[in-house]
C-alpha positions as a LaTeX table, in Angstrom:
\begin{tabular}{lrrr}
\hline
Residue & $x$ (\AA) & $y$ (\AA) & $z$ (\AA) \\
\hline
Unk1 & $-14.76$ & $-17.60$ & $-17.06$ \\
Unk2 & $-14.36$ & $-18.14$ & $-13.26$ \\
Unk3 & $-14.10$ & $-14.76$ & $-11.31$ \\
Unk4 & $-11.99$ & $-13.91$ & $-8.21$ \\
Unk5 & $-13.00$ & $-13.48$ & $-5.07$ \\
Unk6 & $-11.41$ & $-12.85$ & $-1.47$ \\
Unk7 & $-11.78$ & $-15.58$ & 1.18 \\
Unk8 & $-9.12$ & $-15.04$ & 3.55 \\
Unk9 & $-7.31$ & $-11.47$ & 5.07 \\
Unk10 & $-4.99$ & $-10.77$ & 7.60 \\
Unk11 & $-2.70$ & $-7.64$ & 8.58 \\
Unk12 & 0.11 & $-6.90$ & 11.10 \\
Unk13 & 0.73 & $-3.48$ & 12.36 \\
Unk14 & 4.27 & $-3.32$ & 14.52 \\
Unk15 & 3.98 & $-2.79$ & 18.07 \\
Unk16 & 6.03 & 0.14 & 18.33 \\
Unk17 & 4.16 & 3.42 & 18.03 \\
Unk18 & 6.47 & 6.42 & 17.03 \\
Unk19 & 4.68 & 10.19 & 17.24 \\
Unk20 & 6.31 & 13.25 & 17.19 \\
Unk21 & 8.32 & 13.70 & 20.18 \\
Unk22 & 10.32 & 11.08 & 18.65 \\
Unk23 & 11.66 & 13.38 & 16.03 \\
Unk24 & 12.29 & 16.49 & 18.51 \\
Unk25 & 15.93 & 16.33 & 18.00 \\
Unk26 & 16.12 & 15.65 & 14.54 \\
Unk27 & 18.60 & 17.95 & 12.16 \\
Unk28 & 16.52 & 18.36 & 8.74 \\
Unk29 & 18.00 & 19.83 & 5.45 \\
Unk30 & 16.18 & 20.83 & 2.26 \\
Unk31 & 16.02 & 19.37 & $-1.23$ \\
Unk32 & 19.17 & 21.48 & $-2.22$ \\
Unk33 & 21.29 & 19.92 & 0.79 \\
Unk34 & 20.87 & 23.03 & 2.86 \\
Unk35 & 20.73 & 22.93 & 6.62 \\
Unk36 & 16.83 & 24.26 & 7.80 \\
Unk37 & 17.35 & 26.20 & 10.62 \\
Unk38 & 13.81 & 26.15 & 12.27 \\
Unk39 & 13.39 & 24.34 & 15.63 \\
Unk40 & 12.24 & 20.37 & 15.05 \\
Unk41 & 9.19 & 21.04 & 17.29 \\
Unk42 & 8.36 & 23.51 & 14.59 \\
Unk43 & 9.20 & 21.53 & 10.87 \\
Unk44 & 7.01 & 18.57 & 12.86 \\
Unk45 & 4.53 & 20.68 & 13.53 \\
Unk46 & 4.00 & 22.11 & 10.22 \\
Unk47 & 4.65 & 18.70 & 8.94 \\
Unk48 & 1.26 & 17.09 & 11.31 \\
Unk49 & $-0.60$ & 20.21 & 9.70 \\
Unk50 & $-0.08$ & 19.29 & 6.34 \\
Unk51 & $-0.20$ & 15.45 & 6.25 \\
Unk52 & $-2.61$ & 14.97 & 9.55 \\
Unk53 & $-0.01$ & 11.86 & 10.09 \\
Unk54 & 0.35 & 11.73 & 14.11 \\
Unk55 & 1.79 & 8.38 & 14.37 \\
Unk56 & 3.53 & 5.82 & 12.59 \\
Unk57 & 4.79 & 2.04 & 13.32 \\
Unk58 & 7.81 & 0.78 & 13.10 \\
Unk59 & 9.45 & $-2.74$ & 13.06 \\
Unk60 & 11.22 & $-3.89$ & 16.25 \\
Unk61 & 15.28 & $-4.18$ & 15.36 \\
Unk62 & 14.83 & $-8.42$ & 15.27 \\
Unk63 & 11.86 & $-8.04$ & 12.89 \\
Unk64 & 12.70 & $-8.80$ & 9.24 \\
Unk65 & 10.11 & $-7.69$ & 5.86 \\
Unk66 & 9.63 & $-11.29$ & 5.65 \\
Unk67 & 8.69 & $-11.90$ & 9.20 \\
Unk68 & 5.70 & $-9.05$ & 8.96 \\
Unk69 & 5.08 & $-11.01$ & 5.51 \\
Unk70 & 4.63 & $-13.90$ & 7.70 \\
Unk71 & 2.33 & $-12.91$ & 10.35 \\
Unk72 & 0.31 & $-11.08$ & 7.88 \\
Unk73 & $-0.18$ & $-13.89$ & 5.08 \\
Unk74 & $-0.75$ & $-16.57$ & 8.09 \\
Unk75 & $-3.24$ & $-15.23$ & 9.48 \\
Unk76 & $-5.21$ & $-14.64$ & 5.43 \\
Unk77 & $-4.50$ & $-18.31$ & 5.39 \\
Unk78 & $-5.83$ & $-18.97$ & 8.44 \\
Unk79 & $-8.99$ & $-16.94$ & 7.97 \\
Unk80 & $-9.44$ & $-18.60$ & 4.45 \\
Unk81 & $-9.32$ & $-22.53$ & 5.91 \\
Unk82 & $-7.64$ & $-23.85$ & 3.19 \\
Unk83 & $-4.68$ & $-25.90$ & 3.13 \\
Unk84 & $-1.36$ & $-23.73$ & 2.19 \\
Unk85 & $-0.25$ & $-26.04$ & $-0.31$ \\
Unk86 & $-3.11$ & $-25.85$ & $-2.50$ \\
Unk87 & $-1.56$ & $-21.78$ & $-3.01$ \\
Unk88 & $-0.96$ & $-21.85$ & $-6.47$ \\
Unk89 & 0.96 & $-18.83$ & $-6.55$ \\
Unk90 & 1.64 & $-15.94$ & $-3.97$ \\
Unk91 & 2.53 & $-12.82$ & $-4.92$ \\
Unk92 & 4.85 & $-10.23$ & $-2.37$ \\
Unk93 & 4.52 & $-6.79$ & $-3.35$ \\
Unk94 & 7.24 & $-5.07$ & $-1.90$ \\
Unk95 & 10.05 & $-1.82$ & $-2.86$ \\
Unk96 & 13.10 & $-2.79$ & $-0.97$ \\
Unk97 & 12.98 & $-6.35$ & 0.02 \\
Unk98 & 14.46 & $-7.42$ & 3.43 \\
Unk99 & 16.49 & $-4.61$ & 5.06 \\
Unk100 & 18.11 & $-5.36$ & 8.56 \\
Unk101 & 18.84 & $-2.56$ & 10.73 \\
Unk102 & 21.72 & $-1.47$ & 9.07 \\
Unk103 & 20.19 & $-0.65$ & 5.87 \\
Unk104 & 21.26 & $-3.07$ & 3.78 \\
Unk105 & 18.66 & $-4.50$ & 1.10 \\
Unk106 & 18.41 & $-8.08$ & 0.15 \\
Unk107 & 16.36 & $-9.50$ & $-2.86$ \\
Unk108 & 17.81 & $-12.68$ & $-2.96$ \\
Unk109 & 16.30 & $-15.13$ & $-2.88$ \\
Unk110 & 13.07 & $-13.47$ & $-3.75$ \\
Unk111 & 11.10 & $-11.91$ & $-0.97$ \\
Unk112 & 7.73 & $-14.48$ & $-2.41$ \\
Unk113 & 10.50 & $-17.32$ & $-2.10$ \\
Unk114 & 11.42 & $-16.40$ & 1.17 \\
Unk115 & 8.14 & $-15.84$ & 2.53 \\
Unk116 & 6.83 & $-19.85$ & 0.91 \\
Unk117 & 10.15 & $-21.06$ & 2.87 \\
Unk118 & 9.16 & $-19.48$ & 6.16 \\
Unk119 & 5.05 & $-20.71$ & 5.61 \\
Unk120 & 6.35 & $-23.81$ & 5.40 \\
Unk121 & 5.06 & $-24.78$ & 1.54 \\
Unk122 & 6.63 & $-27.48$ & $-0.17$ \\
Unk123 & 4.07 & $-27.25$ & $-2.96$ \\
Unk124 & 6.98 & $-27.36$ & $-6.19$ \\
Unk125 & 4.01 & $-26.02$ & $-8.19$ \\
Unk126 & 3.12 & $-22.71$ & $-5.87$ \\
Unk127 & 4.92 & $-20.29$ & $-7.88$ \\
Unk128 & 6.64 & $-17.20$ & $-5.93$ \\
Unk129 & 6.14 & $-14.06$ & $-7.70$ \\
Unk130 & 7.99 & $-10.42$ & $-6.86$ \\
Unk131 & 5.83 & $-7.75$ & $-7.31$ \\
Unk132 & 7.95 & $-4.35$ & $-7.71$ \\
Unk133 & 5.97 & $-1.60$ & $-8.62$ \\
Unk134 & 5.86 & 1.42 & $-5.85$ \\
Unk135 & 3.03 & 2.05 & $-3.79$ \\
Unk136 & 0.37 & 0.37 & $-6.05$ \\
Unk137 & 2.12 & $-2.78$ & $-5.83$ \\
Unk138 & $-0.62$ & $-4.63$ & $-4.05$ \\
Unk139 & $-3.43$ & $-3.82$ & $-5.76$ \\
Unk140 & $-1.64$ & $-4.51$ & $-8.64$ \\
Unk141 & $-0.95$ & $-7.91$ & $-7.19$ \\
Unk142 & $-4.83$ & $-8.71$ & $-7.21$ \\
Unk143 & $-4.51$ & $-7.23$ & $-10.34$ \\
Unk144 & $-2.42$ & $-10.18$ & $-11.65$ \\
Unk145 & $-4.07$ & $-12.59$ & $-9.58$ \\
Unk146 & $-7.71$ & $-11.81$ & $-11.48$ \\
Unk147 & $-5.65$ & $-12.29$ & $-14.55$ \\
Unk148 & $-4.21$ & $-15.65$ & $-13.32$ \\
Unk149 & $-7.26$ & $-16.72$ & $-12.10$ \\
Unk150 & $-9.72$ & $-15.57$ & $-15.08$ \\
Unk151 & $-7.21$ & $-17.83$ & $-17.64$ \\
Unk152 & $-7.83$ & $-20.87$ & $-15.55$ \\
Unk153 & $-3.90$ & $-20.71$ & $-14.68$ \\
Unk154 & $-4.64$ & $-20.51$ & $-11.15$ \\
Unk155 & $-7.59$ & $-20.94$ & $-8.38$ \\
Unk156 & $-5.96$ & $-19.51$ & $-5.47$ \\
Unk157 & $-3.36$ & $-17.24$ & $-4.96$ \\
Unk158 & $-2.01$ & $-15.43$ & $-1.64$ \\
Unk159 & $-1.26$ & $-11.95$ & $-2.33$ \\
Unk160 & 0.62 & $-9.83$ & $-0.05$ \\
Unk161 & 1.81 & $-6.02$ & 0.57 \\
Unk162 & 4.80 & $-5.67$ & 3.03 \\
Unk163 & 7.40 & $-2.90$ & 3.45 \\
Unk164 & 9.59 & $-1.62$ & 6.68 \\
Unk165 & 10.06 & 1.91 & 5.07 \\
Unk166 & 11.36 & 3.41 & 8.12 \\
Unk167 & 14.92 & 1.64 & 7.48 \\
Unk168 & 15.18 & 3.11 & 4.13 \\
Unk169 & 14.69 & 7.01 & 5.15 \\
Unk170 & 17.22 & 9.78 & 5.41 \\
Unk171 & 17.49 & 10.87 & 8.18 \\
Unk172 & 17.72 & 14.57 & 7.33 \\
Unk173 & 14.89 & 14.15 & 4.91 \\
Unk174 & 11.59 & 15.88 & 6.91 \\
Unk175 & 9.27 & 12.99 & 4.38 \\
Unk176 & 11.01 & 10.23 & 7.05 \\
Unk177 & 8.17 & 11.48 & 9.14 \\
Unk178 & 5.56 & 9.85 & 6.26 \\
Unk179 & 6.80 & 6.41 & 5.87 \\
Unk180 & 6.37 & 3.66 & 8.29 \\
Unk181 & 6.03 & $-0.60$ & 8.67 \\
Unk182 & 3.57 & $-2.52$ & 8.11 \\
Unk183 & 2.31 & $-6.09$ & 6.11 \\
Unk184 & $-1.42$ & $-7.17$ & 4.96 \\
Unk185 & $-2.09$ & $-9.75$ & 3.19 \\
Unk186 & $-5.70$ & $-11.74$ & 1.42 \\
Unk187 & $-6.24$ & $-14.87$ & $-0.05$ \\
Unk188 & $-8.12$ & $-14.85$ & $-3.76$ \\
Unk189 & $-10.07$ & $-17.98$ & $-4.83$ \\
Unk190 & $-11.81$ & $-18.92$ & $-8.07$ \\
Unk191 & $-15.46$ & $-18.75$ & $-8.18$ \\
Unk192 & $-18.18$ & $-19.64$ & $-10.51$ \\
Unk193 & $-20.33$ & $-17.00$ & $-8.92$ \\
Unk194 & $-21.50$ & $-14.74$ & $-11.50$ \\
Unk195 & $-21.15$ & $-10.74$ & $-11.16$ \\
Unk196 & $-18.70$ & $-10.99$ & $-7.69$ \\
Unk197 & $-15.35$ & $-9.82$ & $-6.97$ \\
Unk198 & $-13.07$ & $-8.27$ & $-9.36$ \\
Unk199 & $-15.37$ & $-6.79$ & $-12.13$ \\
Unk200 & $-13.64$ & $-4.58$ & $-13.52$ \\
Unk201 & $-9.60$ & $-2.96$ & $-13.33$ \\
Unk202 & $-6.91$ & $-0.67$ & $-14.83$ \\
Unk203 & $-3.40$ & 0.28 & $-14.76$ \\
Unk204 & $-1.45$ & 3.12 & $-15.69$ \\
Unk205 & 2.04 & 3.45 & $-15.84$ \\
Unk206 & 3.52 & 7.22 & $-16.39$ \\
Unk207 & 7.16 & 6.32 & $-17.14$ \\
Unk208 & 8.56 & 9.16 & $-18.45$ \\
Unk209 & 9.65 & 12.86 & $-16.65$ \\
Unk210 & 7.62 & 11.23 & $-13.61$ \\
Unk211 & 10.68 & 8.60 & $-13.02$ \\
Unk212 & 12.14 & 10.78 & $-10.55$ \\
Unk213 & 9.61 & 12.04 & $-8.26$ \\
Unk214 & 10.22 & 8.92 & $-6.50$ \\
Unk215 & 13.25 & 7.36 & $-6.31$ \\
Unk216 & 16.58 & 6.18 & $-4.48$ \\
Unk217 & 19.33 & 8.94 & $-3.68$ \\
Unk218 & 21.54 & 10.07 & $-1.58$ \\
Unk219 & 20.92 & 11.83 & 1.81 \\
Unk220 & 20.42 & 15.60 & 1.72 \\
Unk221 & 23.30 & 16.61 & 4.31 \\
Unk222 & 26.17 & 16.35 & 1.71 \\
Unk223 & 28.83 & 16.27 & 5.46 \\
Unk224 & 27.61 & 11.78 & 5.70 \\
Unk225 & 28.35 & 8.99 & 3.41 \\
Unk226 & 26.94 & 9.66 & 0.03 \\
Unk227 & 27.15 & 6.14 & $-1.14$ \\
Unk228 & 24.17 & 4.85 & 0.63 \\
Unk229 & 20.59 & 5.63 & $-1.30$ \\
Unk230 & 17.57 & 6.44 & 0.80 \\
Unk231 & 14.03 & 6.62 & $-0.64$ \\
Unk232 & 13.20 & 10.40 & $-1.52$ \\
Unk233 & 10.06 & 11.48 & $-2.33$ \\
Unk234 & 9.31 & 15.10 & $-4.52$ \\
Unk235 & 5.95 & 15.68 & $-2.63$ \\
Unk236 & 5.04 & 18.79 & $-4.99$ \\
Unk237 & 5.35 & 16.80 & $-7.88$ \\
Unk238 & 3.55 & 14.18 & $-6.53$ \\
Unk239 & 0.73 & 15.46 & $-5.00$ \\
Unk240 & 0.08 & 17.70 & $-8.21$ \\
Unk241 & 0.15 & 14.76 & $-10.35$ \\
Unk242 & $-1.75$ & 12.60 & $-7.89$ \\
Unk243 & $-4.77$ & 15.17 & $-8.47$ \\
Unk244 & $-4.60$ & 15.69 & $-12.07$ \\
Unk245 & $-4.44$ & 12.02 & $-12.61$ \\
Unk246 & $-6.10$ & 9.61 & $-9.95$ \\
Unk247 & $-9.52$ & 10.75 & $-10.23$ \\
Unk248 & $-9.85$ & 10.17 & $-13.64$ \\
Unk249 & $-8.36$ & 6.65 & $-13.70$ \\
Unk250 & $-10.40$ & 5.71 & $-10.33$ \\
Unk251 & $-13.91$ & 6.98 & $-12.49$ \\
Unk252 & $-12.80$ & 4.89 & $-15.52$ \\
Unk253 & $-12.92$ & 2.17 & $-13.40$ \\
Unk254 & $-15.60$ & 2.44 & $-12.19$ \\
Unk255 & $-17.51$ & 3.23 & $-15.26$ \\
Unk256 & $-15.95$ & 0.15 & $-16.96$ \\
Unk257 & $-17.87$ & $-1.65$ & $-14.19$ \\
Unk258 & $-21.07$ & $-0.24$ & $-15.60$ \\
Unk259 & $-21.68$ & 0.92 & $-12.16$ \\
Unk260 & $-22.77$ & 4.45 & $-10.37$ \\
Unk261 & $-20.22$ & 6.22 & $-7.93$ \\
Unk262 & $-23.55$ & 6.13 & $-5.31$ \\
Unk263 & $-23.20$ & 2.11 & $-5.46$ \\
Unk264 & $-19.82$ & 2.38 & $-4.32$ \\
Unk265 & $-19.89$ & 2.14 & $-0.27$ \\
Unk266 & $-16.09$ & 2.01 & 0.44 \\
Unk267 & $-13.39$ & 3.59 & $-1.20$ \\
Unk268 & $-9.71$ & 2.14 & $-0.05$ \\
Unk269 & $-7.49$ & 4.68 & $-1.72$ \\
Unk270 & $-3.40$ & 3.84 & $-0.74$ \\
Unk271 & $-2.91$ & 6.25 & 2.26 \\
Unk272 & $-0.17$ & 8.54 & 1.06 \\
Unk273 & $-1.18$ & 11.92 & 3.08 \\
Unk274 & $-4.51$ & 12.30 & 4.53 \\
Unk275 & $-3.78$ & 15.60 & 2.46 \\
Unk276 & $-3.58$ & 14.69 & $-0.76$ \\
Unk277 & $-6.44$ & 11.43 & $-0.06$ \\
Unk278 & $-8.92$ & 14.07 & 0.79 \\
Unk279 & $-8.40$ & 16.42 & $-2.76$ \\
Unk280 & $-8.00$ & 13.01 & $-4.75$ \\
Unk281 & $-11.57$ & 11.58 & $-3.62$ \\
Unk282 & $-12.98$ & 14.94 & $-3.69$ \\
Unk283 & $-12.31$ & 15.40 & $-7.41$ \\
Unk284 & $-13.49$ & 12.11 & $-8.04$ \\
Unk285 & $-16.80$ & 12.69 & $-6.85$ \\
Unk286 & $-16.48$ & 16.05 & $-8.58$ \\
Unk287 & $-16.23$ & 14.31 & $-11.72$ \\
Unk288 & $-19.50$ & 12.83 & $-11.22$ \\
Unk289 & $-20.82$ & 16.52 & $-10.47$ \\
Unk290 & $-20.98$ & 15.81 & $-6.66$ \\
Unk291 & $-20.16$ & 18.51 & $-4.42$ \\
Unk292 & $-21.06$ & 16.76 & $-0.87$ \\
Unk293 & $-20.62$ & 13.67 & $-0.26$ \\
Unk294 & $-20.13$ & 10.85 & 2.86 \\
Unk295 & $-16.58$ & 11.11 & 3.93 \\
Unk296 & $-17.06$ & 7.70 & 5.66 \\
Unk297 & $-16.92$ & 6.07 & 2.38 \\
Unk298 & $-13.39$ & 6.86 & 2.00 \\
Unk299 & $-11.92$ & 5.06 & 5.49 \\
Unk300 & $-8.45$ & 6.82 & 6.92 \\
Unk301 & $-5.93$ & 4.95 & 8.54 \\
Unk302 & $-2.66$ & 7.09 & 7.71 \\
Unk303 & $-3.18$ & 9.58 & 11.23 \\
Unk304 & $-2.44$ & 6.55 & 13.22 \\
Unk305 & 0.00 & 4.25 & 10.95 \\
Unk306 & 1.63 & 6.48 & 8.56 \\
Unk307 & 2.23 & 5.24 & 4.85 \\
Unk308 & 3.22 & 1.73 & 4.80 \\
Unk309 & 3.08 & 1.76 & 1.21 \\
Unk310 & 2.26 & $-1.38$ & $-0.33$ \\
Unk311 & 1.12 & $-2.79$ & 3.02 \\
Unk312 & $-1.69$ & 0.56 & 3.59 \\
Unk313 & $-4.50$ & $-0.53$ & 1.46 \\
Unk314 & $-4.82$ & $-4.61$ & 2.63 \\
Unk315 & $-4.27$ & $-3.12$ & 5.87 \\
Unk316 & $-7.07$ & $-1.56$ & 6.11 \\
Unk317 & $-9.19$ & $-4.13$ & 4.22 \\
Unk318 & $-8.43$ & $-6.76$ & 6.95 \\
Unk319 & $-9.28$ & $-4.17$ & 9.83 \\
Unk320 & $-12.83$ & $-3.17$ & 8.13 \\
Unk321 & $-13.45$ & $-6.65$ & 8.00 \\
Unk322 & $-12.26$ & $-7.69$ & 11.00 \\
Unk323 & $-14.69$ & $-4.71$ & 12.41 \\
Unk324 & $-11.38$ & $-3.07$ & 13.56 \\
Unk325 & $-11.59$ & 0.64 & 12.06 \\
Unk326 & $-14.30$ & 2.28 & 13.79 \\
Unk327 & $-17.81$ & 2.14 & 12.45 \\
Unk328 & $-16.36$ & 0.85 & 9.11 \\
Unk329 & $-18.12$ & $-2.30$ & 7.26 \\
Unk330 & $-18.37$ & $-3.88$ & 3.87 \\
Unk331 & $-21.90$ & $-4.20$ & 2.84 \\
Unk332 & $-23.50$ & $-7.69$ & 1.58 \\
Unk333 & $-23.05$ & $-7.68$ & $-2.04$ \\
Unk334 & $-21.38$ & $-4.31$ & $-2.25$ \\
Unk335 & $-18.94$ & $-2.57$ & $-4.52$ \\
Unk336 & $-15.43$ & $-1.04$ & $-3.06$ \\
Unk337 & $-13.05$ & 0.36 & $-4.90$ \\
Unk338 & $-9.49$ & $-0.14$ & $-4.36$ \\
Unk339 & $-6.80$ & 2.37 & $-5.94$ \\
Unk340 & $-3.26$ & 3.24 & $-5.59$ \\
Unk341 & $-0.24$ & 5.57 & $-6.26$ \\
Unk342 & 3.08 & 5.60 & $-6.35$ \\
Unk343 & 6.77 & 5.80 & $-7.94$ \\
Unk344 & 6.96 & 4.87 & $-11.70$ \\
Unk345 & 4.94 & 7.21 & $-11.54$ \\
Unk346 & 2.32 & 3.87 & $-11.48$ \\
Unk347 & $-1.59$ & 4.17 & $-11.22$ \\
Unk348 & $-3.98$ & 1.37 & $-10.49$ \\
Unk349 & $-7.58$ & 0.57 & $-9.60$ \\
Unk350 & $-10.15$ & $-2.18$ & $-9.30$ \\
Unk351 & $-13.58$ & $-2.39$ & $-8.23$ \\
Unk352 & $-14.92$ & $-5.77$ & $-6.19$ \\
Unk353 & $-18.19$ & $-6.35$ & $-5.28$ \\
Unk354 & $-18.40$ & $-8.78$ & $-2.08$ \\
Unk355 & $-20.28$ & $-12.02$ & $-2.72$ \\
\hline
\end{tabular}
């Protein structure tokens, strides 16, 4: 059975850099459509406290989903020097699909379609593949792709995680001040390499009372249209079931790898809050009955880029291995985790040890 391995990355982070002062004037209401009368500077404030999340990027107004796709998956293409049409299937994790300026969402044709037009790929057999599943949506894209690639149904696959959440906010919601643009994208390969890359992986999906702690709704000031649906995140709910669940799926996956936590050197956890990252990996490790432990094993990128969603852990992937995020490296033949959460309420993990 071959086993999957990553030859190729690439990321795009928007050029335009939004930090606080950009929400000074904002007007925010609360979750029961009531107008909060404390100054902006103050709710923002509060809001950097909680989440550490100074900056964010956004798309440019001419700048498409597919077009961050684009410049993401090239350049994992580009990195992996292979030849696009031998892509036997690429996968586009994504929530909302292209959304222009105006708001208005487009999954047709498919965002993996789309993206195989604009590459260029006339490849009949590279099969396009929409990936909808919240946050985790790209690591449960490599997810597939081990799948795909351990049945001998494909050898390699480009798997990408794009979003431009910032055109899908409410505008009176203070969580618009999480969510933010962003596309990375890696190229998976078939190997014959024994004990390398995806070793071991799991999935859960909570489906049930957790449906609604992130979904599509209406904005909170009742006074504007209340046709249009903006994402809206319950971040109570979530970060409480984030802590009570996470951990334990992360250490399953880990022990299903027959592996220590200690041979772990990088943990790339979805950057939701830098909040709620911290508690997550510290329960992890408390799990294993470890108090202290090197924070630099868990990397943070959400200060400076907000939560991209999908596109936040292959992000950061590409930067560590581009040498792009500090003091941040993969070590020869070492194990990372990779782990994600998100509406559904979904839950995924995977751990890949570098060849």
């Amino acid at each position: 059975m071959p086993n999957t391995i990553i030859i190729g990355s690439g990321s795009y982070l928007p050029e335009r850099i939004v930090d606080g002062k950009h929400f000074a004037d904002s007007i925010f209401y609360d979750d029961n459509s009531e107008r909060i009368e404390k100054p902006s500077e103050e709710i923002v404030q509060k809001f950097i406290e909680i989440t550490e999340i100074e900056k964010r990027r956004y798309v440019n107004d001419d700048e498409m989903n597919s077009d961050i796709a684009l410049k993401a998956a090239q350049q994992a293409i580009d990195d992996a020097g292979i030849d696009k049409e031998t892509l036997d299937y690429i996968i586009f994790a994504t929530n909302f699909g292209d959304i222009d300026v105006n708001g208005q969402m487009s999954f047709m044709p498919s965002l993996s379609a789309t993206l195989k037009h604009k590459l260029g790929i006339k490849n009949l057999k590279c099969v396009t593949y929409d990936m909808i599943f919240g946050c985790p949506g790209w690591v449960e894209g490599m997810i597939l792709a081990d799948t795909l690639i351990k049945s001998g149904t494909a050898k390699n696959i480009l798997v990408v995680g794009s979003d431009t959440l910032s055109r899908t906010t409410d505008p009176y919601d203070r969580n618009k001040m999480i969510f933010a643009d962003g596309a990375g994208a890696v190229v998976v390969t078939a190997t014959e390499q024994e004990n390398v890359g995806i070793v071991s992986k799991n999935t859960l999906c909570y489906n049930n009372e957790e449906l609604c702690f992130l979904e599509t709704s209406a904005s909170l000031n009742p006074e504007t249209d209340q046709t249009r649906r903006y994402i809206r995140m319950r971040g109570r709910k979530i970060y409480e079931f984030a802590l009570k669940n996470v951990p334990d799926a992360m250490k399953q996956t880990i022990d299903d790898a027959g592996i220590s936590i200690e041979a772990i050197d990088k943990i790339l956890l979805h950057q939701a809050n830098a909040k709620m990252d911290h508690a997550i990996i510290a329960r992890l490790f408390k799990l294993y009955k470890i108090k202290d432990y090197d924070h630099a094993v868990a990397p943070m990128t959400v200060q400076e880029f907000g939560n991209s969603s999908v596109a936040t852990v292959p992000t950061m992937y590409d930067l560590i291995k581009r040498g792009k995020l500090g003091n941040h490296t993969f070590q020869e033949q070492g194990y990372s985790l990779f782990a994600s959460v998100g509406a559904g309420m979904n839950i995924n993990a995977f751990v890949y040890r570098k060849p």
